[in-house]
KOLKOL-213167 format. One line per 2 residues: number of its first residue (from 1); for each residue x, y, z of C-alpha. Coordinates in steps of 0.02 Angstrom, whole numbers, padded with zeros to 5 digits, m for minus. Example, Ala and Ser with C-alpha at 12.3 -4.5 7.8 and 13.67 -1.06 7.14 Angstrom:
1	00615:m00225:00390; 00684:m00053:00357
end
This chain:
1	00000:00000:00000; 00074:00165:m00067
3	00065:00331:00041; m00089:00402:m00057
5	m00178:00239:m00027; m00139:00231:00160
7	m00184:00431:00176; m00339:00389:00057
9	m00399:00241:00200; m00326:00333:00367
11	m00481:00471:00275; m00603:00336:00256
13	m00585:00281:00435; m00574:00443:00511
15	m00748:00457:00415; m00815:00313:00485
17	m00781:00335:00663; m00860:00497:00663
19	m01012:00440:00579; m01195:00492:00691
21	m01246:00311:00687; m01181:00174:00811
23	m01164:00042:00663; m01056:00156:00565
25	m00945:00194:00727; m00940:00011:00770
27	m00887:m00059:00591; m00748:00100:00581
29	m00658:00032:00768; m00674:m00143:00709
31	m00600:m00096:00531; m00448:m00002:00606
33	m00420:m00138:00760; m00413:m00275:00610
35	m00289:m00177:00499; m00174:m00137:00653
37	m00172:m00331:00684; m00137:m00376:00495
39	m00015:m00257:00447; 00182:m00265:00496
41	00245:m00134:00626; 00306:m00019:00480
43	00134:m00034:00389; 00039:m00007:00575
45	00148:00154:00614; 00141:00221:00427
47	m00058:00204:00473; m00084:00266:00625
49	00024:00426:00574; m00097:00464:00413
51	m00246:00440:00559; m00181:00557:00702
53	m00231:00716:00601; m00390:00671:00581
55	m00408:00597:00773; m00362:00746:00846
57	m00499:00840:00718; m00628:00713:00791
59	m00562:00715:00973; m00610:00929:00965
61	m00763:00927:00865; m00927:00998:00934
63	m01032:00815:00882; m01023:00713:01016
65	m01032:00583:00890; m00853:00631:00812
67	m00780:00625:00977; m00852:00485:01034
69	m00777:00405:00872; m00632:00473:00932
71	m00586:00424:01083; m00631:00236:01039
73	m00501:00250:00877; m00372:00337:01012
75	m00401:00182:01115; m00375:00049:00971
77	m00206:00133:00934; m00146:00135:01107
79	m00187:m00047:01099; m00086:m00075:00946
81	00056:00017:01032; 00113:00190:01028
83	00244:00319:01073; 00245:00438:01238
85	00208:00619:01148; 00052:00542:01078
87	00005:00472:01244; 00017:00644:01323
89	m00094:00715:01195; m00240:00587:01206
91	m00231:00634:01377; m00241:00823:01378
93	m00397:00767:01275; m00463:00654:01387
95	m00441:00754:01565; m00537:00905:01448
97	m00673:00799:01417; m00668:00702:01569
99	m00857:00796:01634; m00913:00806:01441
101	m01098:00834:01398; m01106:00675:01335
103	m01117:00510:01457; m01047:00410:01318
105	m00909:00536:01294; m00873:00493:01466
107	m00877:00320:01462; m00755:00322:01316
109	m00632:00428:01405; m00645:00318:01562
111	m00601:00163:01454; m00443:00275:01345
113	m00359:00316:01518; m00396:00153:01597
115	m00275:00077:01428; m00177:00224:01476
117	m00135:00165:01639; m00091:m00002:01569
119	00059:00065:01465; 00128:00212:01578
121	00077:00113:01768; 00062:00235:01921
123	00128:00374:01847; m00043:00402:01752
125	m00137:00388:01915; m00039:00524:01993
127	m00059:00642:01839; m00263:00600:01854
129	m00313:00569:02001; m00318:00759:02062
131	m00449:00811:01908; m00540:00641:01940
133	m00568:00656:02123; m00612:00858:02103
135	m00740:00792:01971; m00805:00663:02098
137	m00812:00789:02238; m00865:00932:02150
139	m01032:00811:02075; m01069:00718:02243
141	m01209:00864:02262; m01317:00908:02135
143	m01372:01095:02111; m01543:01141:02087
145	m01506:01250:01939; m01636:01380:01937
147	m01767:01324:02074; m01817:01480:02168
149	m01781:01480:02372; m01899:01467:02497
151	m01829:01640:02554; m01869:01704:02363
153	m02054:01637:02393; m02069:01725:02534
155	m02027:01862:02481; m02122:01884:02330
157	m02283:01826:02437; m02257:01979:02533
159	m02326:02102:02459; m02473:01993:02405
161	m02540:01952:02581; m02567:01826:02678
163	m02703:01740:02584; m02575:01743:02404
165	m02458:01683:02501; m02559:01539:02530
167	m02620:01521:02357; m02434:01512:02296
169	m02409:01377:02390; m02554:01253:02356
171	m02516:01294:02184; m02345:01292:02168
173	m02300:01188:02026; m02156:01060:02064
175	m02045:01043:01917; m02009:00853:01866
177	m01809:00823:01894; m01798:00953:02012
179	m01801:00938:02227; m01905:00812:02286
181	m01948:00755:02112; m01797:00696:02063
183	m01814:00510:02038; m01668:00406:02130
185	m01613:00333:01962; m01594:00501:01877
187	m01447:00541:01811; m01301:00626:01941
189	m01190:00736:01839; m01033:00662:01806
191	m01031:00576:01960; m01052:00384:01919
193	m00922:00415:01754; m00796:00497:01841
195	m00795:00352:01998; m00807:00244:01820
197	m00649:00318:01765; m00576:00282:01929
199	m00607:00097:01913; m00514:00084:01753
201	m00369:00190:01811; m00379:00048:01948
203	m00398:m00076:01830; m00254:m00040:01709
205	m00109:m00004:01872; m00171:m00192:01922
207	m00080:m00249:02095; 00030:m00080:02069
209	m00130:00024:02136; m00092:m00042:02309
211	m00002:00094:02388; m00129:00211:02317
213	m00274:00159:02416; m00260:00281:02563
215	m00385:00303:02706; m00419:00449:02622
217	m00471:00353:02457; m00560:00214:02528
219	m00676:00332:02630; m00705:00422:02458
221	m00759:00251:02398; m00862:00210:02541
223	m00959:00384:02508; m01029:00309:02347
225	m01124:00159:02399; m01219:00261:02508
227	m01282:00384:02393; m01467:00402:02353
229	m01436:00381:02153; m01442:00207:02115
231	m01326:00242:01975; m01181:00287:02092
233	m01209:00143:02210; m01202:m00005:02072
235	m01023:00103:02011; m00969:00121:02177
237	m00976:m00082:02196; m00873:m00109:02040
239	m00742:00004:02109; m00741:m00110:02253
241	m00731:m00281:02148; m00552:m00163:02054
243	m00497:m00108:02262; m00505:m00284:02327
245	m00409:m00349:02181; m00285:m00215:02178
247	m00251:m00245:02366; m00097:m00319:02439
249	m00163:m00471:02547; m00103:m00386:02746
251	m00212:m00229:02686; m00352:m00322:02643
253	m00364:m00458:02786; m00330:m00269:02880
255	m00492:m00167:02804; m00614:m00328:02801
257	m00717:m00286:02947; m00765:m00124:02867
259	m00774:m00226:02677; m00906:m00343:02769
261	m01030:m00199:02830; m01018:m00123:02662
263	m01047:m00283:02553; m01174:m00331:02659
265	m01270:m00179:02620; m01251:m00183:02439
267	m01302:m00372:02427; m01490:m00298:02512
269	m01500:m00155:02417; m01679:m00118:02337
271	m01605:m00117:02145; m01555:m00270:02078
273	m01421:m00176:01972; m01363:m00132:02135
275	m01359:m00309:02210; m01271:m00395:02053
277	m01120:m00246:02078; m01129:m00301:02261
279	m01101:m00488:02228; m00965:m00456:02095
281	m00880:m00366:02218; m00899:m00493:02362
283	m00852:m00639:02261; m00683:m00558:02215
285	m00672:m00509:02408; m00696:m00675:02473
287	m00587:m00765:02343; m00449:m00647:02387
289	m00464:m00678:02564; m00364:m00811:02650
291	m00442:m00941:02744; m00449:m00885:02940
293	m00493:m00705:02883; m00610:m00760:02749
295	m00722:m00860:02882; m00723:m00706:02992
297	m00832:m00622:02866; m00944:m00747:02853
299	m01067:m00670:02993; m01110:m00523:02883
301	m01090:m00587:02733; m01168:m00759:02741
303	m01339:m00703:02768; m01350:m00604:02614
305	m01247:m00712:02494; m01383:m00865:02554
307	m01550:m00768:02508; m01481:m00689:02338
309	m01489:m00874:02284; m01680:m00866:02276
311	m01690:m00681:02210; m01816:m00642:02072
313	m01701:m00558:01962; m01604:m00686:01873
315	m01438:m00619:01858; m01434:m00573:02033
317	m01477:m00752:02075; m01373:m00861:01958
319	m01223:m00770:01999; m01250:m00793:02178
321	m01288:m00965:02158; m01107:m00993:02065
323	m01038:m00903:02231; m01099:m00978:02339
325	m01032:m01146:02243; m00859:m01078:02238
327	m00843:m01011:02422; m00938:m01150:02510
329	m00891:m01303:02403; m00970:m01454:02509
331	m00988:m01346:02667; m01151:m01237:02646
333	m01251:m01338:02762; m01142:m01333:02886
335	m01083:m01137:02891; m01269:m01107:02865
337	m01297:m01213:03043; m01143:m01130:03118
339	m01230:m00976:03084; m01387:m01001:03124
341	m01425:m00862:03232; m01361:m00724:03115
343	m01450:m00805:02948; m01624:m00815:03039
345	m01613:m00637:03101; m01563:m00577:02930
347	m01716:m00679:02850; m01857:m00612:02958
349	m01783:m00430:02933; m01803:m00458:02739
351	m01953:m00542:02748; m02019:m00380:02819
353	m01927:m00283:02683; m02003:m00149:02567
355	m01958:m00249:02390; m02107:m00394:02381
357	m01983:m00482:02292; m01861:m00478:02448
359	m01976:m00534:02539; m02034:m00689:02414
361	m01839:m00727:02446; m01833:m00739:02606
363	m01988:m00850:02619; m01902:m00973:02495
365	m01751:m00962:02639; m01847:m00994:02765
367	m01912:m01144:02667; m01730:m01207:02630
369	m01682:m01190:02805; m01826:m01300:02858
371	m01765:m01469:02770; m01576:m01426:02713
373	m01505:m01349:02868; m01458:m01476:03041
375	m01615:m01471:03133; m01543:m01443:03311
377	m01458:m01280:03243; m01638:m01222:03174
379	m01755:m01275:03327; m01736:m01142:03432
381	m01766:m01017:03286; m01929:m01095:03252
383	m02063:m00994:03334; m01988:m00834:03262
385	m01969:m00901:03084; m02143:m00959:03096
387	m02222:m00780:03162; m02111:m00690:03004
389	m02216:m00834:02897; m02382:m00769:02973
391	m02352:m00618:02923; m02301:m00646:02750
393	m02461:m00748:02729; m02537:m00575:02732
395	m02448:m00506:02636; m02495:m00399:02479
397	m02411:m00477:02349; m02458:m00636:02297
399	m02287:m00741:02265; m02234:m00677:02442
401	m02405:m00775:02499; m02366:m00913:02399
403	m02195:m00950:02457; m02276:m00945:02632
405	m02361:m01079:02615; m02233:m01199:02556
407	m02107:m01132:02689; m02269:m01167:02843
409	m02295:m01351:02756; m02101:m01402:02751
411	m02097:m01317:02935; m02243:m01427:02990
413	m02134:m01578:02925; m01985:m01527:03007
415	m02043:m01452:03161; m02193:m01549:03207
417	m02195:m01497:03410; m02126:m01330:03385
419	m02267:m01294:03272; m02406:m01356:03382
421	m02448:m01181:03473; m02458:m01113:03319
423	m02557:m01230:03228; m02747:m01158:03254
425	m02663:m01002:03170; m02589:m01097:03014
427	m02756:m01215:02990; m02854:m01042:02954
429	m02716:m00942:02869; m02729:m01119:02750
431	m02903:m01140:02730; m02923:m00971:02683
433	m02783:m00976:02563; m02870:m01128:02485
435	m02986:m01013:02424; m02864:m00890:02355
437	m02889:m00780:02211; m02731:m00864:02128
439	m02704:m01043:02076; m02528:m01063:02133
441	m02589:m01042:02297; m02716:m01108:02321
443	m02614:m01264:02268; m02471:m01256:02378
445	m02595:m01220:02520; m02672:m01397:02475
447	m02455:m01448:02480; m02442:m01400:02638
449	m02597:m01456:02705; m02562:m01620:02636
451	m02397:m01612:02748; m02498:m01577:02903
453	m02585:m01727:02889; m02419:m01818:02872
455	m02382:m01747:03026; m02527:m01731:03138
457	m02634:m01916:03062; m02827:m01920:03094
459	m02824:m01757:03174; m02770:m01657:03025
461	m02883:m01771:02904; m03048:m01748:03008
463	m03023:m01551:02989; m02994:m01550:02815
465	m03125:m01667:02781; m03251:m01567:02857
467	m03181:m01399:02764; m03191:m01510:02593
469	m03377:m01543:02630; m03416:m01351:02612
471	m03278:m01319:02497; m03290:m01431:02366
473	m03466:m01420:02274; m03470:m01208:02307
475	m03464:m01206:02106; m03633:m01247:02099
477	m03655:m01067:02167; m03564:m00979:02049
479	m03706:m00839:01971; m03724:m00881:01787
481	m03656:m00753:01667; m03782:m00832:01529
483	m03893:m00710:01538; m03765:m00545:01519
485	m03763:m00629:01322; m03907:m00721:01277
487	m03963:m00626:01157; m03817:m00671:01026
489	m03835:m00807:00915; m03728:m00945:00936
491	m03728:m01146:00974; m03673:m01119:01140
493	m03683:m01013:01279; m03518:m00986:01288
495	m03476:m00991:01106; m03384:m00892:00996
497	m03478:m00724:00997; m03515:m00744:01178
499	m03333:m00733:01232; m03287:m00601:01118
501	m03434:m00498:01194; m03360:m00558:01361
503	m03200:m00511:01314; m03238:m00341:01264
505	m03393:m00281:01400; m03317:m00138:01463
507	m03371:m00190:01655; m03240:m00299:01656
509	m03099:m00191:01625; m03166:m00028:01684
511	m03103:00035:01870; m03004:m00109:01898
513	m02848:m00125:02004; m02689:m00097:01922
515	m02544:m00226:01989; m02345:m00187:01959
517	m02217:m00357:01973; m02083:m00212:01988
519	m01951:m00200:02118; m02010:m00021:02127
521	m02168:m00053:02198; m02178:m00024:02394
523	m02240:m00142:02537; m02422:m00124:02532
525	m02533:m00125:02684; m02536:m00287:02802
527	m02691:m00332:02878; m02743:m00391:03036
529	m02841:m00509:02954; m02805:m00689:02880
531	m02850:m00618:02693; m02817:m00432:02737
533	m02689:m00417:02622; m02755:m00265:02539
535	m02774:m00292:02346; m02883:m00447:02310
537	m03035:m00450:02249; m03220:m00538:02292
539	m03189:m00724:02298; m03269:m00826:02175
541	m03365:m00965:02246; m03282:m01098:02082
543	m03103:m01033:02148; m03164:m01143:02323
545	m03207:m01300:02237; m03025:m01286:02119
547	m02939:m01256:02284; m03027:m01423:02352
549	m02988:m01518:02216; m02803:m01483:02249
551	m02846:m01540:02422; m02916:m01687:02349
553	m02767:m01739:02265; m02656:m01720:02413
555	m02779:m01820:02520; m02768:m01967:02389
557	m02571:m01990:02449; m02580:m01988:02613
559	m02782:m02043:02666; m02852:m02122:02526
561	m03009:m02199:02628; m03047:m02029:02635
563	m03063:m01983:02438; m03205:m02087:02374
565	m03341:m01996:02462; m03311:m01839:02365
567	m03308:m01921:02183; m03474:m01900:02164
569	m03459:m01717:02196; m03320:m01702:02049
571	m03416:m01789:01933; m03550:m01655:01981
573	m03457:m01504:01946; m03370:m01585:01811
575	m03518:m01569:01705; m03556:m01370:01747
577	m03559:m01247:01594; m03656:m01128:01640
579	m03516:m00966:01718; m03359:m00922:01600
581	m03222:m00997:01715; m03277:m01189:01713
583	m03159:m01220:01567; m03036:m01164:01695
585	m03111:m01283:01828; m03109:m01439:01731
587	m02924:m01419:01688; m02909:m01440:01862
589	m03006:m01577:01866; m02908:m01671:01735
591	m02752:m01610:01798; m02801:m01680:01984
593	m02882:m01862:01931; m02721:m01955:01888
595	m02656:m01924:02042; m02826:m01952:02143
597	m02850:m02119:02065; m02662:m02184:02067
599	m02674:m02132:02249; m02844:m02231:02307
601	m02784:m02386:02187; m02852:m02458:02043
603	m02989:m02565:02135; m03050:m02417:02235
605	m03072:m02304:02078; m03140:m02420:01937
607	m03337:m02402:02014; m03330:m02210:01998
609	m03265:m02198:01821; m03405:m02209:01732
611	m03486:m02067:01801; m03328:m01954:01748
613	m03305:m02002:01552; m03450:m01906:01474
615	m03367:m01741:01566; m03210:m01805:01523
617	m03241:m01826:01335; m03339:m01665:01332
619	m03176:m01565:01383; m03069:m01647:01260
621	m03172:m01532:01128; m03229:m01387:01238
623	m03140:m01281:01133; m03006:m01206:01274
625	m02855:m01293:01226; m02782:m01309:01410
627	m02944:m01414:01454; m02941:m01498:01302
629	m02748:m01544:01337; m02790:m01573:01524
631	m02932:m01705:01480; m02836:m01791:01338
633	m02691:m01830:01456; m02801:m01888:01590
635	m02906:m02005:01488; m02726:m02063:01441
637	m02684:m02091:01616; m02837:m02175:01677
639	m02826:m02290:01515; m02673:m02346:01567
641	m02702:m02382:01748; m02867:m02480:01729
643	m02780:m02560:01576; m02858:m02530:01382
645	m02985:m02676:01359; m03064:m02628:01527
647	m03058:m02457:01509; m03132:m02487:01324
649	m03274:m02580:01387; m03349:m02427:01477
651	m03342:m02311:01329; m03496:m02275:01195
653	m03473:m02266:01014; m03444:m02090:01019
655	m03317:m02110:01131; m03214:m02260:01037
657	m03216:m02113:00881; m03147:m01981:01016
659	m02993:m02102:01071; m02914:m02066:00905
661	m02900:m01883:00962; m02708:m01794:00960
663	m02737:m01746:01140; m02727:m01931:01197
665	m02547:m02001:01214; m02534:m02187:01131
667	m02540:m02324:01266; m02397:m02367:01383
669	m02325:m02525:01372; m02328:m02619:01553
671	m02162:m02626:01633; m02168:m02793:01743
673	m02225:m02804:01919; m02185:m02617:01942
675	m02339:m02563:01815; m02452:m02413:01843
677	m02586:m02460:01957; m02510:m02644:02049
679	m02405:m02526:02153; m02449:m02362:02175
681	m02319:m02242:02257; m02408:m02086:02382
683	m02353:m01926:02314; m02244:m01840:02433
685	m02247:m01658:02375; m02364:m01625:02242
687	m02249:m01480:02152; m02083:m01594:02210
689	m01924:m01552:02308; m01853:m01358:02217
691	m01667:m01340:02187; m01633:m01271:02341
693	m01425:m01237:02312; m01349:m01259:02483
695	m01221:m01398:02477
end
């Protein structure tokens, strides 16, 4: 390549990295990175000469864009390798555009002196680090900009009166981004991208930062992860994973105390950006730890690292997860025993905490710690775990509800005498979760009830007999809806042109209450209540008979005398149509029978099946495609377990033409004396044993 050529493509880049769109930007730093690779070191130096005229044009143009492009060709060069006066004059350019206008200016100058500090060491920290920590302090505090004073309000009220005065006030218009307004994930200056620019500074000295981390500069450190902006706190954790691992080993085992209280706090921080900094940064702390010291942190930091396992966001929880893996190895249970005391304290605190998801963690804890953790270190913590677990069975959110009830059923295995004063408490908190708005729960209140009979024997089953009286045929009070759409002209009265109307009368989505999954959402009210949780709606009386049927099917494992009275009853609601939700019923149904019947045994269950196929057969072409699925796998299953010819023998004509349906899996072949039906195995745990991660 000739000199014209090599000016003619140093142009063509310089074009390209200072083109407005990302693409163009992107394509113009990859082009240049693979020509610096390709070329010899006379070709790479002839290139990058032809280019530096035109960086420095981009590096001091008025488009962000150009010096954006900029800064990221600067930092391809320096990777390439350079010489020391064009060093010093990337970074005049980047201390002068180290607060730019632009955050991804920023960002870009952040990463140019971070490769910066990998070629010159030290020496580039102490030519930085005065305009970097000016920038930090001189951002930490955010001016209003224009918002008048109270003083000037008063003032200009005076002359008005009294009464103006007033008037100003209750009319005052608060500007959005301004005072209280200001949303804690609004941007903070040039805060977080200066403290970013410290971290690669960090980053690029390596183990040579050491000496550098004064008092002083850890304090200024500290500052950020208590700072309102959310922003500066998830930064202010990645400077902390670049500290630890730019520590010598006697200053870190020296500074770990005060590490500990500030992890600790990041790993329950309210933003899940927040947490995720929080565990980088602890992982990197406790793998650079050595052994004695590292287990001396365990107190604070245990806790947290043990509930981020089961937080909702799944970054935050993987990644924990993986730590916990790596620290622990083979030892979780027993750290997790050791410190007991400290992990059930820090449970209950979060299960009262303002993030619903938090608080859906910490249930799932307390869970884990029921059947993973040494009894005799969890017994005495018991009665508190179980009055945090009252409350969040009151709780607003749903999940945190739901997680309640599987952590009071595995504590009623665990702990049978420890639960005993509490147990009048927990039979109505689960009845009346039986007949929950949502399905989950009222399942896993059927799960755990099914567990207190395991527990407690004929006591438990004669009080959830007696509630499954009531409970289960309620559907046959459920008001029709029939009549809201009789007048449109279809087979069925809840056809085609019947649901769309359904789907569309404004009534039903008019006024409603609005829910938000967000970790934004505050702790809504708790009730004194059992159901006072705030936000449900008018129970339906079908939603008691699906919550029954659940109950059903956990009876049929563990008292299976008890399950044949109630047939009948199914068989009855089995066959309603007349409200829009008994498609949603009858899943439940179909979904529940395989498990009833393999629980009371194949003798016990062949003289009610009769009165369940016409039902059964209906579903498979009801036309909602869940219920359809539902009753195609359960004729499937029953099939099987009373064997093909018999089951054959009780079908019509019109059902023999049915069988040939998609929604029916093919026959299973019998496996020996271990077949479906000669043997049938109680189901322990209706939604089985969850990954629970301590090892």
């Amino acid at each position: 390549m000739d000199d014209l050529q090599v000016i003619s493509f140093a142009s063509d880049l310089a074009k390209g990295l200072g083109d407005q769109t990302h693409l163009g930007r992107e394509k113009a730093v990859e082009k240049l990175r693979a020509s610096l690779q390709s070329y010899g070191q006379d070709q790479a130096l002839e290139l990058t000469n032809a280019l530096k005229p035109h960086l420095f044009e981009l590096l001091s143009s008025e488009a962000w864009e150009k010096r954006l492009g900029g800064f990221k060709g600067s930092q391809v060069i320096l990777e390439a390798g350079s010489d020391q006066d064009l060093q010093e004059l990337l970074l005049k350019h980047a201390l002068r555009c180290l607060e730019d206008s632009e955050v991804r200016v920023r960002q870009a100058v952040g990463d140019l002196l971070g490769m910066l500090a990998k070629l010159e060491g030290t020496s580039l920290y102490e030519k930085v680090s005065k305009p970097i920590l000016e920038s930090i302090e001189s951002s930490f505090d955010r001016d209003d900009g224009g918002r008048t004073t109270d003083d000037e309000d008063s003032a200009a009220g005076d002359s008005a009166g009294f009464m103006d005065q007033m008037m100003q006030q209750v009319y005052k218009v608060d500007t959005p981004g301004k005072g209280q307004m200001r949303h804690m994930s609004e941007g903070w200056k040039c805060l977080e991208t200066s403290y970013r620019a410290l971290q690669k500074v960090m980053e690029g000295c390596g183990e040579d930062f050491g000496p550098f981390l004064t008092p002083a500069l850890r304090d200024l450190i500290y500052r950020s992860l208590l700072h309102p902006n959310r922003f500066v706190r998830e930064i202010g954790y990645f400077v902390i994973r670049s500290m630890v691992s730019s520590m010598p080993t006697d200053l870190l085992v020296s500074v770990s105390d005060e590490l500990s209280k500030q992890l600790s706090d990041g790993l329950s921080d309210n933003w899940s950006q927040v947490r995720y900094a929080a565990s980088v940064a602890t992982r990197a702390f406790v793998e650079a730890l050595p052994g004695e010291a590292r287990e001396a942190c365990f107190s604070v930091l245990l806790p947290p690292m043990c509930l981020n396992r089961y937080y909702v966001a799944e970054g935050v929880r993987l990644y924990s997860q993986e730590t916990w893996r790596l620290v622990m190895g083979d030892g979780g249970r027993e750290w997790t025993a050791k410190f007991a005391n400290e992990v059930v304290s820090y449970y209950i605190a979060q299960s009262k905490a303002n993030n619903h998801a938090v608080r859906e963690a910490a249930c799932a804890c307390i869970a884990e710690l029921m059947v993973k953790v040494d009894s005799d270190a969890v017994r005495p913590h018991v009665s508190r775990l179980l009055g945090a677990l009252l409350l969040a069975f009151k709780d607003a959110s749903w999940p945190v509800r739901d997680a309640a009830c599987v952590a009071t059923g595995r504590c009623v295995g665990a702990f049978k005498e420890e639960t005993l004063p509490m147990l009048d408490d927990l039979y109505e908190l689960w009845f009346a979760h039986l007949w929950d708005n949502i399905p989950s729960v009222r399942e896993d209140s059927a799960v755990a009830l099914g567990n207190v009979v395991r527990s407690y024997g004929q006591e438990a089953v004669d009080k959830i007999v007696e509630k499954m009286k009531v409970m289960l045929p309620h559907a046959k009070e459920q008001p029709s809806e029939s009549h809201r759409y009789a007048g449109l002209d279809n087979t069925t009265t809840f056809g085609v042109a019947a649901k769309r109307a359904r789907d569309n009368d404004e009534a039903l989505h008019t006024n409603q209450t609005m829910f938000s999954c967000g970790s934004l959402a505050p702790k809504l009210q708790r009730g004194s209540g059992c159901m006072d949780h705030g936000f449900s709606r008018e129970k339906e009386p079908w939603e008691a008979s699906d919550g029954a049927l659940y109950m059903l099917r956990e009876l049929a494992q563990v008292a299976p005398k008890e399950v044949p009275r109630f047939l009948p009853d199914v068989a009855e609601i089995a066959g309603l149509k007349h409200f829009a939700h008994a498609v949603n019923l009858h899943e439940t149904i179909w979904k529940c029978l395989p498990k009833i019947a393999t629980g009371m045994g194949k003798k016990a269950f062949k003289p009610y099946v009769e009165m369940l196929l016409d039902p059964m057969f209906h579903s498979l072409s009801c036309g909602h495609q869940l219920a359809e699925v539902a009753a195609g796998e359960c004729i499937g299953a029953i099939r099987d377990l009373l064997g093909p010819n018999i089951f054959a023998g009780r079908l019509s004509d019109q059902q023999q033409l049915e069988m040939s349906n998609p929604n029916i899996p093919p026959p299973k072949l019998p496996s020996g004396p271990t077949a479906m039906g000669r043997h049938p195995v109680g189901n322990l745990h209706a939604l089985g044993t969850p990954s629970l991660g301590v090892q």
